[in-house]
GUMAR-714975 format. One line per field, with one value per residue: residue number from 0; residue in one letter; x, y, z negated of N, C-alpha, C in turn. Coordinates in nm, 2 decimals, padded with zeros to 4 digits. Layout:
GUMAR-714975
seq	[NUM, ...]
type	[A, ...]
n.u	[X, ...]
n.v	[Y, ...]
n.w	[Z, ...]
ca.u	[X, ...]
ca.v	[Y, ...]
ca.w	[Z, ...]
c.u	[X, ...]
c.v	[Y, ...]
c.w	[Z, ...]
//
This chain:
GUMAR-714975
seq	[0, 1, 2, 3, 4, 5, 6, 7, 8, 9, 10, 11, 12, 13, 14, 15, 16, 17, 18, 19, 20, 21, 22, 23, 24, 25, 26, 27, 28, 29, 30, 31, 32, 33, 34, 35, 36, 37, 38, 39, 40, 41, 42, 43, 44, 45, 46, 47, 48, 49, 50, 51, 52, 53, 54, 55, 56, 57, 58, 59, 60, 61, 62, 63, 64, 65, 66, 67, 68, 69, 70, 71, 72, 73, 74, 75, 76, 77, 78, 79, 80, 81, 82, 83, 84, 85, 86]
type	[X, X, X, X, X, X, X, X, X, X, X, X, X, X, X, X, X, X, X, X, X, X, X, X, X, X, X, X, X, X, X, X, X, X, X, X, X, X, X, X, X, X, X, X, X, X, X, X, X, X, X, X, X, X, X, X, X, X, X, X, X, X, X, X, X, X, X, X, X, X, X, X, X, X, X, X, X, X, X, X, X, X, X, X, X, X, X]
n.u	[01.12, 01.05, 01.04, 00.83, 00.62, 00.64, 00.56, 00.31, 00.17, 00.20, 00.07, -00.20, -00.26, -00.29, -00.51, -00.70, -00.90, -01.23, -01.26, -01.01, -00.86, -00.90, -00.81, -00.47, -00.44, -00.48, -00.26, -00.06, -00.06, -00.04, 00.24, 00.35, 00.30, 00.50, 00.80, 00.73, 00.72, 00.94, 01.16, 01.13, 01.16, 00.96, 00.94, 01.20, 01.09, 00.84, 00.91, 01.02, 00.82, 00.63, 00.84, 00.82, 00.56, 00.40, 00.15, -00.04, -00.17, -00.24, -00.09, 00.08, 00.22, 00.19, 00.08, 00.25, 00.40, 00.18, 00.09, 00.34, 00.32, 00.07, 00.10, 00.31, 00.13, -00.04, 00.17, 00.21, -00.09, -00.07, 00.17, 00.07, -00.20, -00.02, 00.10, -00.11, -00.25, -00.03, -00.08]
n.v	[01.72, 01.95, 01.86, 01.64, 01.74, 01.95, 01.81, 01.71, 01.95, 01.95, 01.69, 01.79, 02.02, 01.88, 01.68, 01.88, 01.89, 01.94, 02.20, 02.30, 02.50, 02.40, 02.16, 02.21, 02.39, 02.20, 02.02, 02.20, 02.20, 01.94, 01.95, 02.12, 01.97, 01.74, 01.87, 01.96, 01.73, 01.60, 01.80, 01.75, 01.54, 01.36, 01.12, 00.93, 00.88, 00.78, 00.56, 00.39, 00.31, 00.17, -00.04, -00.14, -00.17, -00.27, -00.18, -00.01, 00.28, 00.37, 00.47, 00.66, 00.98, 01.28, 01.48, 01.46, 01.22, 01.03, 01.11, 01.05, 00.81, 00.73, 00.79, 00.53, 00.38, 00.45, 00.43, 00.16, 00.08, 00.16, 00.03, -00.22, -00.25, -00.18, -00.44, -00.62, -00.50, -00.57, -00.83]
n.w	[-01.42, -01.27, -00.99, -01.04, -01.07, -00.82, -00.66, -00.78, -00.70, -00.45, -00.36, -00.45, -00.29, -00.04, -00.05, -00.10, -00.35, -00.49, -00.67, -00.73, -00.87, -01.12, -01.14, -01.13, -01.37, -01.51, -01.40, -01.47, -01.77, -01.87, -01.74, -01.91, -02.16, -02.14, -02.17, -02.41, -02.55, -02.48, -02.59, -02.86, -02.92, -02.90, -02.71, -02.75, -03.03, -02.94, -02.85, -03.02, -03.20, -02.98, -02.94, -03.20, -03.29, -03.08, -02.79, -02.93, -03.04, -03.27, -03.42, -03.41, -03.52, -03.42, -03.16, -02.94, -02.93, -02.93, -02.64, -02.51, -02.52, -02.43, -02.18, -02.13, -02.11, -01.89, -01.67, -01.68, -01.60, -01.35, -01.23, -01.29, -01.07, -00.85, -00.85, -00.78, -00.57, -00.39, -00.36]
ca.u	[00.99, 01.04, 01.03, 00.73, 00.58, 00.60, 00.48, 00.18, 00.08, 00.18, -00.04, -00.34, -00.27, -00.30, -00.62, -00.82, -01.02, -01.31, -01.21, -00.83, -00.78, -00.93, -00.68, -00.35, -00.40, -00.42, -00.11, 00.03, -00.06, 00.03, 00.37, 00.43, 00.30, 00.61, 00.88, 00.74, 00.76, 01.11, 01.24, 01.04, 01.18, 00.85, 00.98, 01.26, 01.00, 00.75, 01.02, 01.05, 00.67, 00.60, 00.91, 00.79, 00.37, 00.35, 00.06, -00.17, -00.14, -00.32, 00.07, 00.11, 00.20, 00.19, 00.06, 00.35, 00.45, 00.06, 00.12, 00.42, 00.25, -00.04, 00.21, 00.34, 00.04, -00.09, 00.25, 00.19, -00.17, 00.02, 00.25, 00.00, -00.25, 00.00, 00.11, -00.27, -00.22, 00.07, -00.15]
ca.v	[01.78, 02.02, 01.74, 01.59, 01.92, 02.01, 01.64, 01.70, 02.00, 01.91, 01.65, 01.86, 02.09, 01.80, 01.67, 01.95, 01.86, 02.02, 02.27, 02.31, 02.58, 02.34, 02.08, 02.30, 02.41, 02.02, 01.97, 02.26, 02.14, 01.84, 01.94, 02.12, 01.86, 01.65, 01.95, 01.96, 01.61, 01.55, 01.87, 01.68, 01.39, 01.23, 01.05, 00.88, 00.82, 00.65, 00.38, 00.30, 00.26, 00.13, -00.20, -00.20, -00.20, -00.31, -00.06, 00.08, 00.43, 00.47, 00.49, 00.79, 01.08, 01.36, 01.43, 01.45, 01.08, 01.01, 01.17, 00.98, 00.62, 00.71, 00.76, 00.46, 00.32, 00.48, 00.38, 00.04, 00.04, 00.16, -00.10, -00.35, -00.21, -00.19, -00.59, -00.65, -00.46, -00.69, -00.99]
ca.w	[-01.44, -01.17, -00.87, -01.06, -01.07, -00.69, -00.61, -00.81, -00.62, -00.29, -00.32, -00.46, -00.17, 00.10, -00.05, -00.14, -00.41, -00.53, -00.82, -00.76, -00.97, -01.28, -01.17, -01.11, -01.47, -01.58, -01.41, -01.59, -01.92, -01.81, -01.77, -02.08, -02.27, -02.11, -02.17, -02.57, -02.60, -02.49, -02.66, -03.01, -02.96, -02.88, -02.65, -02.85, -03.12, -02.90, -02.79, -03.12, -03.23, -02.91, -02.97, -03.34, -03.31, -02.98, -02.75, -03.06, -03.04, -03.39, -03.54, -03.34, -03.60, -03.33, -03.05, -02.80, -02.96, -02.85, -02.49, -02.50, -02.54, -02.32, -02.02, -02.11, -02.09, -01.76, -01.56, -01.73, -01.56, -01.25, -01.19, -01.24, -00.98, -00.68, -00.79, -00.76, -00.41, -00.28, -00.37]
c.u	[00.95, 00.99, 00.87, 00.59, 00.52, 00.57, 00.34, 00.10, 00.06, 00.06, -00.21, -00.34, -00.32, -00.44, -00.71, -00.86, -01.07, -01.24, -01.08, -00.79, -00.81, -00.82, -00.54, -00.31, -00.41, -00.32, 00.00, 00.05, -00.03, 00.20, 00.43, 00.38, 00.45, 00.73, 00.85, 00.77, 00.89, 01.20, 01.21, 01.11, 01.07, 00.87, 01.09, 01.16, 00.87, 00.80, 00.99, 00.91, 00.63, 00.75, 00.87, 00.63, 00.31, 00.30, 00.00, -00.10, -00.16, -00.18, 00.13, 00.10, 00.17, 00.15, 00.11, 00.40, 00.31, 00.05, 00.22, 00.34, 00.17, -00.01, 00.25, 00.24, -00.06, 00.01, 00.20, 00.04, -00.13, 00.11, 00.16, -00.12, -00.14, 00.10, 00.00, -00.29, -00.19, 00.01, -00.20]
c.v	[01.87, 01.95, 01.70, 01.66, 01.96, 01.88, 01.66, 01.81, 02.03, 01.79, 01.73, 01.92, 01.99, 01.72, 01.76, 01.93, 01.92, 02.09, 02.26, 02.37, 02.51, 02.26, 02.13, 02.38, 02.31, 02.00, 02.08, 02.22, 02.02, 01.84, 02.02, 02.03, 01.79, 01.70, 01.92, 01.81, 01.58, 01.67, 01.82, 01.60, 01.31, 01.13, 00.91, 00.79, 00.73, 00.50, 00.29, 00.20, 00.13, -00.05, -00.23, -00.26, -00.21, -00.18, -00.04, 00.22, 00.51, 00.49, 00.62, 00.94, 01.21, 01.35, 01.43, 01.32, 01.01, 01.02, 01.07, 00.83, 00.61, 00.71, 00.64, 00.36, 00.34, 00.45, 00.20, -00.03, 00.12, 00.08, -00.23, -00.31, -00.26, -00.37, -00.66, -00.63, -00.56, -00.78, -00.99]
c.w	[-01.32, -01.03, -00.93, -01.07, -00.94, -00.61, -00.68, -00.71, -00.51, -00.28, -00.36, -00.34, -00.02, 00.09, -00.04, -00.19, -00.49, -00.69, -00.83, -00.87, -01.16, -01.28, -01.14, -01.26, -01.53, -01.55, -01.49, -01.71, -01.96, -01.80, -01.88, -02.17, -02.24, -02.13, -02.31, -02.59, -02.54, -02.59, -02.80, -03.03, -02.94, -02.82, -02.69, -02.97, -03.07, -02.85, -02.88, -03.19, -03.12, -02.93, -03.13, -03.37, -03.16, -02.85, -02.85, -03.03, -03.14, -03.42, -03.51, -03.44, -03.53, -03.19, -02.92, -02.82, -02.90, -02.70, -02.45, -02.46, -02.46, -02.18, -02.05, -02.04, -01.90, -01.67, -01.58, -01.60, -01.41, -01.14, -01.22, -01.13, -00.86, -00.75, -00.79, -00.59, -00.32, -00.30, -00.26]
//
């Protein structure tokens, strides 16, 4: 989290973009969201939703098991972008 952490705001720092100080407390909350959901277990519990009900997110009883699923979902649309790229 730490590495993930000082990558987010090395890059804010190298772009500049308008209203840093709004996004620098996104990435904070951003990363405690990711610290509560592994100490929860969300993470754990979204594996399981996620091989039992596929992507839905409605099954999501909390919302660090939510957070959870939605990163899945945003690396998901991630990794298909840059093999869209290499095309």
């Amino acid at each position: 989290m730490f590495q993930l952490g000082g990558e987010l705001l090395s890059t804010l720092e190298k772009c500049r973009l308008p209203r840093n100080d709004e996004n620098i407390k996104g990435i904070g909350w951003f990363l405690v969201c990711i610290g509560e959901s592994l100490e929860a277990g969300s993470l754990a519990q979204s594996r399981v939703i996620r091989k039992t009900y596929g992507t839905t997110m409605e099954t999501a009883a909390t919302l660090g098991v939510a957070f959870c699923l939605a990163g899945d979902d945003i690396m998901n649309w991630g990794t298909a972008l840059l093999h869209q790229e290499k095309k």
